[in-house]
N, C-alpha and C positions, 0 to 999 in steps of 0.2 A: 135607275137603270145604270148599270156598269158599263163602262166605258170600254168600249173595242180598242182592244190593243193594236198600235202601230205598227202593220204588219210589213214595212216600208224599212224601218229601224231594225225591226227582228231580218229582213231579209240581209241591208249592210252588216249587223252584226256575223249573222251565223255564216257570211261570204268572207269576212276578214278574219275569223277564227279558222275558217276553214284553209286559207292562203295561208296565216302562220305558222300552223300548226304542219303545212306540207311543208314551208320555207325548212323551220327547223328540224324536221326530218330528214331534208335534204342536205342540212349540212352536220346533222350528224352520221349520214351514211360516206358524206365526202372524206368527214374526219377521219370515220372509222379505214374508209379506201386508203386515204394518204399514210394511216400510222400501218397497215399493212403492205404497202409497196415498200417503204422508207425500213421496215424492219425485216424483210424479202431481199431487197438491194443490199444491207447489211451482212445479214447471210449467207447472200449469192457472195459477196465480197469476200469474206471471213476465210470461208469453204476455198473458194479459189486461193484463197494465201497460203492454208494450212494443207491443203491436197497439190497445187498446181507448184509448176515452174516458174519463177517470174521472179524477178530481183527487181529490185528497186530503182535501178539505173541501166539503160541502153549500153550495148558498147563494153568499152573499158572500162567506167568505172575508176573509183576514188578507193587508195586501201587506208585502211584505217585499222589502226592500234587498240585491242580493249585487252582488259587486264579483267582475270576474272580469278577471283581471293578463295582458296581452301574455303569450301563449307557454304560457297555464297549459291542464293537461291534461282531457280531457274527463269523466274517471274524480276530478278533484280538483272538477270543478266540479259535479259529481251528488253528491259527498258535502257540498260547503256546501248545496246545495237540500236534501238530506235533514235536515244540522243545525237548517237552517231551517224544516226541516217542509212541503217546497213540495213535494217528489217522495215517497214510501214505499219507495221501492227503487233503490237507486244503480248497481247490477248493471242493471237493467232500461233504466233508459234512458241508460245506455251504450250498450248494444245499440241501443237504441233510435236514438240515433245516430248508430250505430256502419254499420246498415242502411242508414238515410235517408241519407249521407253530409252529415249539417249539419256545418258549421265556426262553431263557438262563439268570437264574437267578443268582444275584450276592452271594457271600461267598466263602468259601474253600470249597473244593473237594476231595475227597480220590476218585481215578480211577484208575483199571489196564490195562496196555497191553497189555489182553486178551479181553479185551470187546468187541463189536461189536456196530454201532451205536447205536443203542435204548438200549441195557446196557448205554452206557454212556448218554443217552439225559434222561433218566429217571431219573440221578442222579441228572446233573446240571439242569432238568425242575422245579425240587423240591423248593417252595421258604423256604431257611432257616430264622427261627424268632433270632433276636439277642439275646435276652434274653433266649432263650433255649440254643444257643450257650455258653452264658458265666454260664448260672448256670449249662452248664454239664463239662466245662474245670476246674468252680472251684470246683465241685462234683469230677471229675478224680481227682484235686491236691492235696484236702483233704482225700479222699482213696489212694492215694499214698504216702501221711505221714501219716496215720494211720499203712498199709501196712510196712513201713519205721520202725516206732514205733515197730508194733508188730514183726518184723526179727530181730530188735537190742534187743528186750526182751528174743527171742527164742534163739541167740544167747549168751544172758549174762546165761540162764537158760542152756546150752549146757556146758559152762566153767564152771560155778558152778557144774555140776552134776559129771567133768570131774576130777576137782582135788581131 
């Protein structure tokens, strides 16, 4: 006679197959939930950089110097604003414009931390002439020893009137 199988074992088994088998379905639908919220939040974020208003800093803000070389790429020049702290995401406003089709012109920059994009793409869209560049830095250097001049005169006329 064959023996009656253990119908005690068969029941703990097909009850613990049955529990892992929802365990791991459970946590791959968790998975699946978490990598699409986390890639939705991303999105939402992105979107809001490269459509919305929003600078990177409250307030006033920090300005800051960037130098952007004849020929240099629009994807190199989102990563010095980032270095700098002027953009939050270098990805975004490539796009950004990348959309808008601005052509980011070469020179120096004065930009704050407060800007938002179209402050900042208005600045660098701007092309600067060289020659206005160097006849206003040597205009500034010549008013700054004039300036220089007339405080060591204001000064010598202070001591003189003192003793």
């Amino acid at each position: 006679m064959a023996s009656k199988p253990n119908t005690k074992t068969d029941i703990v088994l097909k009850a613990t197959k049955t529990i892992l088998h929802l365990l791991i379905n459970l946590l791959f639908y968790m998975l699946i939930i978490y990598m699409v919220t986390t890639a939705g939040k991303w999105l939402y974020n992105t979107s809001y950089q490269i459509f919305g208003n929003k600078g990177v800093t409250q307030g006033e803000g920090v300005d800051v110097y960037i130098k952007v070389d004849k020929g240099e790429s629009t994807m190199n020049v989102a990563k010095k604003l980032k270095q700098n702290k002027v953009i939050d995401n270098p990805y975004s406003f490539y796009i950004h414009a990348k959309l808008k089709d601005y052509p980011i012109m070469p020179g120096t920059f004065t930009l704050n931390t407060s800007m938002d994009y179209e402050e900042i793409f208005a600045i660098l869209t701007v092309p600067l002439k060289e020659e206005e560049t160097e006849e206003s830095k040597e205009a500034n250097g010549s008013k700054d020893n004039e300036e220089k001049v007339e405080s060591t005169k204001d000064q010598d006329t202070s001591e003189a009137t003192t003793e």
